[in-house]
Structures are given as structure tokens and as C-alpha cells.
N, C-alpha and C positions, 0 to 999 in steps of 0.2 A: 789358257789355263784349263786344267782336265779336273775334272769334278764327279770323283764317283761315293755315290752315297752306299755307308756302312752301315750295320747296327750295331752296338756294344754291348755284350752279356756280361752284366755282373755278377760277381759268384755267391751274393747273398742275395739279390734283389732279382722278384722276377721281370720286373718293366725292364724291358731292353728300353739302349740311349740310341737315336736315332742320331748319325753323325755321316763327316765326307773326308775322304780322302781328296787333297789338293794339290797338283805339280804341273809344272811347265815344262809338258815333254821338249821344247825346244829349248830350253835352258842347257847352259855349259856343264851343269852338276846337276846331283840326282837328291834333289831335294824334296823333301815331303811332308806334309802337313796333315796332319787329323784335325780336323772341327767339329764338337761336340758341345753341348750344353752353354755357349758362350766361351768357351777355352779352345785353348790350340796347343797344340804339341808339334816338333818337328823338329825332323832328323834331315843331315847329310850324310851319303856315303857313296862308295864308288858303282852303287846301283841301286834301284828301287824297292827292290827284297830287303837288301841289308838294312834299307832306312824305316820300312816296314816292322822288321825287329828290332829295331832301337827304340821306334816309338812303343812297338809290345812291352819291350822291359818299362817301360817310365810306364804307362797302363798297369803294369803287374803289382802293383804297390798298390793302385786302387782295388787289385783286383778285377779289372776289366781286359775283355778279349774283344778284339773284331772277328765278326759269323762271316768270316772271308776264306777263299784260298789261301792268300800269303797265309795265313797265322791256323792251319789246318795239321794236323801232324802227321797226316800221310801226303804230303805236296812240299815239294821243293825243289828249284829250279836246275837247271846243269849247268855247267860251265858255260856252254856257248849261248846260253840262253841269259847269262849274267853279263858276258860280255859284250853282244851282240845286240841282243833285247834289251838291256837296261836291268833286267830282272823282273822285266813285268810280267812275262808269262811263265810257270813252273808246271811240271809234269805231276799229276796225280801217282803216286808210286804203292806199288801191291809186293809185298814181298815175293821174292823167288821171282818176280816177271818183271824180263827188258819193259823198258815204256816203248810208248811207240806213239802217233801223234795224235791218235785220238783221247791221249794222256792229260794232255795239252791244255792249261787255262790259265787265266787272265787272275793274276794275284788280289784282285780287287772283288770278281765273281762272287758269290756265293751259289750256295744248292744246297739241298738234303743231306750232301753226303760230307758234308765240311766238319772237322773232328778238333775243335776250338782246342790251342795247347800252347804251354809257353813253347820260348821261344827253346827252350834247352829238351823238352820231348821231342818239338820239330826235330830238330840237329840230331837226336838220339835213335829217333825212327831212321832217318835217313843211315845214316852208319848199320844199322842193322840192316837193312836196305841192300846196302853196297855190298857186305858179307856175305846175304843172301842169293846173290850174283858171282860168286868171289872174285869180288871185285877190291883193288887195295883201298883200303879207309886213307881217307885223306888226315 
């Protein structure tokens, strides 16, 4: 089991929730669990991003975010990086600029530069993203 510790910014409260993200990369599915305050959440889906923003939406109702890459609105993974990877790692993205691998982090990460957002800015930056590139929106 893979155990990486989160924190959860509330939108009213300033104490952040000290929590973990929980999966079995050797598992047949891309299961995933958030552990916070004695509760658990958790998502399946066909990779570790998507389960990531499943468990964001059920969070959005408290109003709570993970200070992570996965849930950042400029970072979101590629295609081969969903298929291949699992979803665990997603490119940091700057409009108008290709990524390139120094882009490159781990969905659980955090830093300074992590821009907490639902999960529907993520998806929206991203598309402006692609545009910026003209590249076709999916």
C-alpha cells in the first residue's frame, strides 16, 4: 500500500486537515482512498487522476481541496501518461508552451506553486491550454 500524506484547505477555516492518499499500485484497478479526520472517501476509475477528481467532487460539498498537484489548475496529465502511468504523474502546463519533462510531477506532490481548484477549472485551464498550442480540444 502507498501512503502519501495531504493537507486539506478549507474555504472557510484557516487550520488545514492533515490527511493521506491510500492505493495499491499493484492492484487490478485504480483505486483510491483519502484518509482525513477519522473518514475515508474513495473513488475507482480507469486511472489515478480520474479517481483523484472523483474524490475532489465529494470534497467540494465540504468545500475542501487537496494542496496537491492532482487538484492544481494548471497540471494535468496526457494521454500516455493516463494510460501508461496510471495517472500518477501530470505535466505542470503554462499556456502557449509545449511541456516538456521538466513539467513532470507526481499528482500527490505538492510546492509553492500548486493553484488549488475544482475539479471543472482544472479541465477548463487545460482546454484553454490546448487552444493555446492549437491544438484540437478534445
Amino acid at each position: 500500500m502507498e501512503h502519501y500524506p495531504v493537507v486539506l484547505q478549507r474555504a472557510r477555516q484557516e487550520a488545514p486537515i492533515a490527511a493521506a492518499f491510500v492505493f495499491d499500485e499493484d492492484a487490478d484497478d485504480c483505486t483510491l482512498t483519502l484518509q482525513y479526520e477519522g473518514r475515508e472517501v474513495s473513488a475507482t476509475a480507469d486511472d489515478y487522476f480520474e479517481a483523484m477528481c472523483q474524490i475532489r467532487r465529494q470534497l467540494a460539498a465540504d468545500e475542501m481541496t487537496p494542496m496537491c498537484y492532482g487538484a492544481s489548475e494548471n497540471v494535468f496529465p496526457s494521454g500516455m501518461a493516463r494510460e501508461m502511468g496510471q495517472g500518477l504523474k501530470a505535466y505542470r502546463l503554462t499556456v502557449g508552451q509545449p511541456t516538456k519533462t521538466a513539467d513532470l510531477v507526481s499528482i500527490f506532490a505538492s510546492g509553492p506553486d500548486v493553484l488549488p481548484a475544482t475539479v471543472e477549472r482544472q479541465a477548463a485551464y487545460f482546454q484553454v491550454w490546448l487552444k493555446s498550442l492549437g491544438l484540437q480540444v478534445p
